[in-house]
C-alpha positions in Angstrom: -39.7 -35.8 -46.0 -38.7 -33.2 -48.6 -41.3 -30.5 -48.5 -42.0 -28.7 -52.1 -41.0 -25.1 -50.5 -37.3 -26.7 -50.2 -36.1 -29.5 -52.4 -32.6 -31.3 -52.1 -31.7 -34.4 -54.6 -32.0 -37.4 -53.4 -28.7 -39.8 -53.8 -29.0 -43.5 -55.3 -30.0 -44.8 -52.2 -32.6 -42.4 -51.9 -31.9 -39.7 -49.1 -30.9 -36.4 -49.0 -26.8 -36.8 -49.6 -26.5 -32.7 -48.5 -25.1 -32.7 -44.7 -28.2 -31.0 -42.1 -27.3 -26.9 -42.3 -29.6 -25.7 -39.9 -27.5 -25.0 -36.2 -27.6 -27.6 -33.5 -30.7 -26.7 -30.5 -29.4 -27.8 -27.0 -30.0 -31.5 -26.8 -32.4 -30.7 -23.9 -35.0 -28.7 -25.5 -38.4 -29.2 -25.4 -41.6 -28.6 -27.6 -42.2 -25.0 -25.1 -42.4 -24.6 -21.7 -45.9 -25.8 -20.6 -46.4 -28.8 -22.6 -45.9 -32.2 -21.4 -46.2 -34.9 -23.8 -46.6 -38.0 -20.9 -44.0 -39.9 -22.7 -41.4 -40.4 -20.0 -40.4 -43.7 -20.2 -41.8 -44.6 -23.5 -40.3 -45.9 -26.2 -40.2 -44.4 -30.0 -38.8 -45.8 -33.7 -38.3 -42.5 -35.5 -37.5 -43.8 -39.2 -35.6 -40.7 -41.4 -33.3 -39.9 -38.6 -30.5 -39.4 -39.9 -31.4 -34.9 -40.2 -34.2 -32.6 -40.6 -37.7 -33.2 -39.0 -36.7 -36.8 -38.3 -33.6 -36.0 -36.1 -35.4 -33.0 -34.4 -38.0 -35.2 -33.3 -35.6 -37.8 -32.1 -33.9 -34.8 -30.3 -37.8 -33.7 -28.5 -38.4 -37.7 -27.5 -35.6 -37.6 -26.2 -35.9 -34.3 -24.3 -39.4 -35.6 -23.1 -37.6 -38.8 -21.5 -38.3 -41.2 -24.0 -36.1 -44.1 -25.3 -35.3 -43.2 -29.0 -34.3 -45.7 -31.7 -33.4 -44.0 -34.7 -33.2 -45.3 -38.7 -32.5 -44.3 -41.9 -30.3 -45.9 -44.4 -26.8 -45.0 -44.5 -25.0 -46.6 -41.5 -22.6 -43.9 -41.0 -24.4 -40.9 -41.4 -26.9 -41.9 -38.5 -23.7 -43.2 -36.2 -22.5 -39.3 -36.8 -26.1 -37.7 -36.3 -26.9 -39.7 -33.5 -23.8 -38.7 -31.7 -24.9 -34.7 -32.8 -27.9 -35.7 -30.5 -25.7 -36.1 -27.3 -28.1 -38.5 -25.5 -27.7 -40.0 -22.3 -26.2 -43.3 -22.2 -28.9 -46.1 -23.2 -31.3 -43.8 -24.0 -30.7 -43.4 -28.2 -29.9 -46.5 -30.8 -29.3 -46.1 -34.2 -29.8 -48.9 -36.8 -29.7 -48.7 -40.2 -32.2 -49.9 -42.9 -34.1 -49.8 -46.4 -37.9 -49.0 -46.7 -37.5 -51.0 -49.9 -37.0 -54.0 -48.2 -39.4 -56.3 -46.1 -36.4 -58.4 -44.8 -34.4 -55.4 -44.2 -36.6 -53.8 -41.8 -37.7 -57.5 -40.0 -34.0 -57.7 -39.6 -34.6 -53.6 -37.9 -37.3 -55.1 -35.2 -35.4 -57.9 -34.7 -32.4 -55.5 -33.7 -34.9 -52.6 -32.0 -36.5 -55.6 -30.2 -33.1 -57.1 -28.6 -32.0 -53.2 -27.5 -35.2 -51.9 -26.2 -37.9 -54.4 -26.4 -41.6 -53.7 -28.4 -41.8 -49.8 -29.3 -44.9 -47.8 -27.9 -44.6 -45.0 -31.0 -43.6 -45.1 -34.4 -42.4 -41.7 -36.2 -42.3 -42.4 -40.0 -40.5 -39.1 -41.6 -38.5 -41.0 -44.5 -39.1 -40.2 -48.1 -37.8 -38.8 -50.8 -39.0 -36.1 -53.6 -38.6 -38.8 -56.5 -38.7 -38.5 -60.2 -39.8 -34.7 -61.2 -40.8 -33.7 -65.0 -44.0 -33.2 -66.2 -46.5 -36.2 -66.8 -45.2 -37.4 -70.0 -41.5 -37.1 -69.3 -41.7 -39.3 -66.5 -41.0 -42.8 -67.3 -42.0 -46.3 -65.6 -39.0 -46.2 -63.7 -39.3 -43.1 -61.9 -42.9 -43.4 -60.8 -42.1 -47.2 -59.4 -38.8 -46.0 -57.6 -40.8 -42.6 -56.3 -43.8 -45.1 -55.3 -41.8 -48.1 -53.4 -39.9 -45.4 -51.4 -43.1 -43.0 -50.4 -45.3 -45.2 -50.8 -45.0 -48.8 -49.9 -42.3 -47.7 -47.5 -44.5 -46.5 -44.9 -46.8 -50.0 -45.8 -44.0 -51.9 -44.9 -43.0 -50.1 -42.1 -46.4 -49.9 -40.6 -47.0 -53.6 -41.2 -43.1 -54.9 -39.9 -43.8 -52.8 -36.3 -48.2 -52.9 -35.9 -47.6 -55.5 -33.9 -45.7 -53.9 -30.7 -48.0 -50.8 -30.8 -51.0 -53.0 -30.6 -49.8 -55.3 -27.5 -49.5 -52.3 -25.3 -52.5 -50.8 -25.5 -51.1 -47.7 -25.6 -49.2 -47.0 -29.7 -49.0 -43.9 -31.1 -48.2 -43.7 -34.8 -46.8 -40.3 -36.7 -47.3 -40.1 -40.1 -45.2 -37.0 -41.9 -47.1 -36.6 -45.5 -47.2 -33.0 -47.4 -49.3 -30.9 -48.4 -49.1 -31.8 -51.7 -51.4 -34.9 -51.2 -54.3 -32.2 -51.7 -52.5 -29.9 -53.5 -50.2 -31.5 -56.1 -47.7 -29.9 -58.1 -47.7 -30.9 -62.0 -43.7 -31.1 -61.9 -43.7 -34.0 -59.5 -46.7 -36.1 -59.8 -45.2 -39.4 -58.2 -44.2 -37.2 -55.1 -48.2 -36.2 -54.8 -49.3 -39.6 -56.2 -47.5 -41.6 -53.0 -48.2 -38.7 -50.2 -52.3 -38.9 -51.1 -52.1 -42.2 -51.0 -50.3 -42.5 -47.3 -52.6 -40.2 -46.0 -55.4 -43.1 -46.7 -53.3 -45.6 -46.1 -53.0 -45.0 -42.1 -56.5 -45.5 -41.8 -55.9 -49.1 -41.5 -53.7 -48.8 -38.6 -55.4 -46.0 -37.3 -58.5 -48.6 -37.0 -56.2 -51.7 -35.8 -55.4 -49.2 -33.0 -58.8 -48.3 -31.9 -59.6 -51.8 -31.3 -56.9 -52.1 -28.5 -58.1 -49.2 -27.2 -55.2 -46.8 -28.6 -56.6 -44.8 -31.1 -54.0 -42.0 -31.4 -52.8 -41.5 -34.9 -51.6 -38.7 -36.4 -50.6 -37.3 -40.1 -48.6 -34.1 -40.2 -48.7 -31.7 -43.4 -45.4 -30.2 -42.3 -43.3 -26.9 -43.5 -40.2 -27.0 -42.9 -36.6 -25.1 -44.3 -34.5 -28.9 -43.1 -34.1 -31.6 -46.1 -36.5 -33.5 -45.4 
């Protein structure tokens, strides 16, 4: 998620194409030295792993015991961001896919299910800033591409991986959004458009959860000086 206090273009594909900048933490730190998150032995999906607040919270998970799957869309750059992560062995995956694409992340849990099983959390931190100009200078184009990625992204996400957080009784679902869903910038409309309307969107998983008793569900305004 690209926070309006620190924009970086997105490439065609829609990420950040600017390598992380920020120095590596040790691969064992954790969130301070008197929390405890209970997640030993859990399992997590972080999707926008590849850098920023994606791949430091692969990097906590993992530090907190947790098995840690990791996604984002460029095959490559997750292979060499996963390996920055130095987990231990069988305890980080990394496969790639599109939150355009409904087959493309069945095709994910398909994959995530044969290497680790049904997840028990679900970190969604992909998105992109998207078309910028001011309302009338923004054509069709650039609000549909803006909406599909930060919008219907985390819809399809949400609805390809419900499932495995339901069965256990247990799932725990982490929504990055912005600020800017209450307090839009005029420059970027489609940006503020798709983060208000994620932050209403998770109340229908949010109340799917409840009803198996796992009602933990959680939408973070975050600031942060990473791409995304």
């Amino acid at each position: 998620m690209v926070s309006a206090e620190n924009r970086a273009p997105p490439d065609a594909a829609g990420e950040c194409d600017d390598p992380p900048r920020w120095p590596k933490p040790p691969s064992t730190s954790k969130p301070g030295p008197d929390v405890d998150l209970g997640i030993q032995g859990k399992t997590a999906l972080v999707f926008g792993g590849d850098s920023g607040i994606g791949w430091n919270t692969a990097r906590i998970l993992l530090a907190e015991g947790a098995t840690v799957v990791v996604t984002d869309i460029d095959q490559s750059r997750l292979d060499t961001s996963a390996d920055q992560l130095e987990a231990p062995h069988g305890k980080l995956h990394a496969f790639a896919a599109d939150v355009r694409s409904a087959d493309s992340l069945a095709a994910l849990h398909a994959k995530v299910r044969d290497a680790v099983g049904e997840i028990d959390i679900l970190v969604q931190s992909s998105g992109v800033t998207g078309a910028q100009g001011m309302f009338h200078e923004i054509d069709e184009a650039g609000w549909q591409e803006t909406l599909d990625i930060d919008l219907m992204g985390p819809v399809r996400i949400t609805r390809e991986f419900i499932s495995d957080l339901r069965n256990g009784g247990w799932g725990r679902i982490v929504y990055l959004v912005s600020e800017d869903a209450r307090q839009p910038y005029d420059d970027e409309l489609p940006y503020c458009a798709a983060k208000a309307g994620g932050a209403l969107v998770r109340e229908g998983p949010l109340a799917l959860l409840r009803a198996r008793g796992a009602a933990r569900e959680h939408g973070l305004p975050p600031r942060s000086s990473t791409p995304r």
